[in-house]
KOLTORZA-433448 format. One record per residue (C-alpha): residue in three letters; chain; x, y, z. Coordinates in steps of 0.1 Angstrom, whole numbers. Each point is the difference from the previous one (the first is absolute). Layout:
REC/aa/ch/px/py/pz
REC/ala/A/X/Y/Z $
...
***
This chain:
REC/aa/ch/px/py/pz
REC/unk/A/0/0/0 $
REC/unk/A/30/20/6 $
REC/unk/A/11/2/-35 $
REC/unk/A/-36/8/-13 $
REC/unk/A/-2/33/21 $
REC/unk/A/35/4/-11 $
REC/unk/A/-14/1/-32 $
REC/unk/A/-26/23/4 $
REC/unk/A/24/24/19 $
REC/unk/A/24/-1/-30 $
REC/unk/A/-32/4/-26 $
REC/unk/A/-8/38/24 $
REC/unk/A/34/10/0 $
REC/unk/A/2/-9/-37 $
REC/unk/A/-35/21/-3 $
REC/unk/A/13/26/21 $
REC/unk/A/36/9/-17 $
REC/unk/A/-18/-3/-34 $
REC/unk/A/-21/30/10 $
REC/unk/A/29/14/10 $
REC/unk/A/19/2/-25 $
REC/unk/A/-27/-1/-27 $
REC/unk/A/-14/38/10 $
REC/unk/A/37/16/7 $
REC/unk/A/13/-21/-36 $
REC/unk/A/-37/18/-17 $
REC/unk/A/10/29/14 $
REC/unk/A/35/3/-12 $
REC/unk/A/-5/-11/-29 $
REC/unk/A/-32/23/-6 $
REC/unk/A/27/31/12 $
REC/unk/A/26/-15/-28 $
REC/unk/A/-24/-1/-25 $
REC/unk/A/-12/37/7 $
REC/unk/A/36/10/-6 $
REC/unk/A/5/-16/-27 $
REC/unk/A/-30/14/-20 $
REC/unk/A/5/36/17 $
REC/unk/A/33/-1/-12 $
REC/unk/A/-4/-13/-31 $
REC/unk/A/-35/26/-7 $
REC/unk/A/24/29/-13 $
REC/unk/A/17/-16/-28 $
REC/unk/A/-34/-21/-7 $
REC/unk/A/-15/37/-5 $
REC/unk/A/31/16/-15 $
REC/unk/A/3/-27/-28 $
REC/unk/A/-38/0/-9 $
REC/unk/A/8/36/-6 $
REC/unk/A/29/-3/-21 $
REC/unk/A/-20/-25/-23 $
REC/unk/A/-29/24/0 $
REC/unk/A/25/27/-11 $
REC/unk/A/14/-22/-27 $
REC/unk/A/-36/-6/-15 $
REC/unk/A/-6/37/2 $
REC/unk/A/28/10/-19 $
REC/unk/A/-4/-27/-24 $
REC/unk/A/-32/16/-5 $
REC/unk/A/12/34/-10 $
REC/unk/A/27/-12/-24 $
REC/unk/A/-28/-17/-17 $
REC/unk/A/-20/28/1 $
REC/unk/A/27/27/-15 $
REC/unk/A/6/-25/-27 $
REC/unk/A/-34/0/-8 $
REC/unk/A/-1/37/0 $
REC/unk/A/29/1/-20 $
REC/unk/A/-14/-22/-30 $
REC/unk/A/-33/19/0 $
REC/unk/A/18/32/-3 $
REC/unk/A/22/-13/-29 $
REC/unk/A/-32/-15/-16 $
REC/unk/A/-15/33/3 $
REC/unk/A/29/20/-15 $
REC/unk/A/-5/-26/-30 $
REC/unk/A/-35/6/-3 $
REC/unk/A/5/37/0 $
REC/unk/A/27/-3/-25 $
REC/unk/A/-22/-20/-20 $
REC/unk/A/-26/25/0 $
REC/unk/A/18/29/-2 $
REC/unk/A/-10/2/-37 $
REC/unk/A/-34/-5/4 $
REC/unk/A/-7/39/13 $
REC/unk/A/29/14/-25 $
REC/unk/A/-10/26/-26 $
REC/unk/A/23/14/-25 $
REC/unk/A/-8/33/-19 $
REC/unk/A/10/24/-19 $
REC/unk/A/-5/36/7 $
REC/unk/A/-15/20/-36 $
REC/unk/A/19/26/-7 $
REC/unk/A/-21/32/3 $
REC/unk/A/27/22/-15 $
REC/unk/A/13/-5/-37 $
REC/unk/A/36/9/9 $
REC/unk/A/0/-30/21 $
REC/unk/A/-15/-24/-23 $
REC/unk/A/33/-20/-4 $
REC/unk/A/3/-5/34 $
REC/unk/A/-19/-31/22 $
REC/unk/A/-12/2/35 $
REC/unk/A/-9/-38/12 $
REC/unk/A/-13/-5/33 $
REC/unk/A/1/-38/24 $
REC/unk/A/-30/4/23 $
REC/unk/A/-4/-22/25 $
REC/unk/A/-39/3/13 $
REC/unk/A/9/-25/32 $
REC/unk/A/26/19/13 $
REC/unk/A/-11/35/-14 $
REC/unk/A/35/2/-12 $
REC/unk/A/18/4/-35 $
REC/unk/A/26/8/-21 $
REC/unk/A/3/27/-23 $
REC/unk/A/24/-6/-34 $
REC/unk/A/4/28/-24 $
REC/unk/A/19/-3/-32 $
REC/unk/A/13/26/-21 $
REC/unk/A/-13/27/27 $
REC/unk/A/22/33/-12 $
REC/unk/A/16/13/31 $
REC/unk/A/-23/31/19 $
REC/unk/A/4/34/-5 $
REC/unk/A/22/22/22 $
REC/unk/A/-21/5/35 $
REC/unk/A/-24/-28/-9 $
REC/unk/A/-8/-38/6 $
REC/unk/A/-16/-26/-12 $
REC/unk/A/-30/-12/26 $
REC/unk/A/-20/-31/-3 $
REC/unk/A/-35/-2/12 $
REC/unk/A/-23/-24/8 $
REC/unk/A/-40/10/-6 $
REC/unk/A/-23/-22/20 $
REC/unk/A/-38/11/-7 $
REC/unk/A/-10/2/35 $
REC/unk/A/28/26/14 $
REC/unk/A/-6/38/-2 $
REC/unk/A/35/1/-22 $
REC/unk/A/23/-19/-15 $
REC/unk/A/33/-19/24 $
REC/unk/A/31/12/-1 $
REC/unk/A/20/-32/-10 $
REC/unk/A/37/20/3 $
REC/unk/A/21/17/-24 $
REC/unk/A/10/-20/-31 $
REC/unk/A/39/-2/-3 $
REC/unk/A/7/-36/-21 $
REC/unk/A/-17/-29/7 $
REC/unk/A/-13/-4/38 $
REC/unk/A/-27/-19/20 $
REC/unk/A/-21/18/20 $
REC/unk/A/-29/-3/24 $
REC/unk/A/-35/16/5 $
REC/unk/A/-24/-5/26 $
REC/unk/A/-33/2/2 $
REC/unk/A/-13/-10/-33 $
REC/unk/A/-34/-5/0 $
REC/unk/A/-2/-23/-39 $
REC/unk/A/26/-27/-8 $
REC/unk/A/4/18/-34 $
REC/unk/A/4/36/2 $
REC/unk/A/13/23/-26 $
REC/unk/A/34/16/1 $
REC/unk/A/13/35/-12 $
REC/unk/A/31/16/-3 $
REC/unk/A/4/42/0 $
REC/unk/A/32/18/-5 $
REC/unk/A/-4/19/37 $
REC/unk/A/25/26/13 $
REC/unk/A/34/-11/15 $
REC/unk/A/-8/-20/37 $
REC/unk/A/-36/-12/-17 $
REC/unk/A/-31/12/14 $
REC/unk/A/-28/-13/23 $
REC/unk/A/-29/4/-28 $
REC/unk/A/5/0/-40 $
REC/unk/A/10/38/-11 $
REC/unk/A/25/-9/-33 $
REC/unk/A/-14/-13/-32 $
REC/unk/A/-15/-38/1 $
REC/unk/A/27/-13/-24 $
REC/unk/A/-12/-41/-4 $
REC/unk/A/-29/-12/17 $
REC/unk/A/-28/-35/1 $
REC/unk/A/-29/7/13 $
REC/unk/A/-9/-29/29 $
REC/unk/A/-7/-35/-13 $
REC/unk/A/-37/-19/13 $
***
């Protein structure tokens, strides 16, 4: 009988130091584990960002080479265009002393700009210049388009119709604001 309460007094102090060292062994281990994951949190965070970052910018470089080949496709469409809105003419002469020379205008009615081209145009008179004008039906007077010295381009804004007429007056030295010279070569405004 002696051994089988030795027995049972073994199986409680068995019990016993298993609870014991089972809640101090949970707890320890429970603390280890907290440091570990607290410690390891930062560069958990830090490299979530960094991968974030990376899709980000991956992103953007997508996106700025996308807006780089719409902006060349657009520069090619534009170029491809750009004759669509052009039209040449030529300025009648309005003065039979300058009926050998040639006035040609490039209008561009898209970009309200041109260039004016004369040809055979005898150089102006002492204290005078050459103007060009541009007559749009729907302003008070005709545009000053500059003074005409060789071939130049030139720009006018606001143009009401994408074909206006164009004149050119012999106006004194400088140019003027308004017509005052004679109208030498002139075309009335297109439909």
């Amino acid at each position: 009988m002696e051994k089988a309460f030795h027995s049972t007094d073994n199986a409680n102090d068995d019990e016993r130091l298993i609870a014991k060292v089972a809640p101090g062994d949970r707890s320890t281990r429970g603390r280890l584990d907290g440091r570990f994951f607290s410690r390891w949190i930062p560069y958990a965070i830090a490299a979530c960002l960094m991968i974030l970052g990376i899709s980000q910018v991956r992103q953007i470089l997508g996106l700025k080479s996308q807006l780089l080949a719409a902006r060349q496709d657009a520069a090619r469409l534009r170029e491809s265009n750009a004759l669509i809105g052009l039209r040449l003419t030529e300025l009648q002469a309005q003065d039979a002393s300058y009926a050998s020379s040639k006035i040609i205008v490039a209008w561009d009615s898209y970009q309200k700009r041109g260039v004016v081209a004369p040809q055979n145009l005898p150089a102006s008179p002492a204290g005078h210049d050459y103007q060009l004008w541009v007559l749009d039906p729907a302003a008070e007077a005709p545009i000053s388009a500059g003074l005409i010295t060789g071939s130049r381009p030139f720009t006018v804004t606001p143009v009401s119709t994408p074909n206006p007429g164009f004149a050119l007056s012999l106006e004194p030295s400088g140019g003027s604001p308004e017509p005052t010279g004679p109208i030498l070569f002139a075309v009335a405004p297109g439909p």
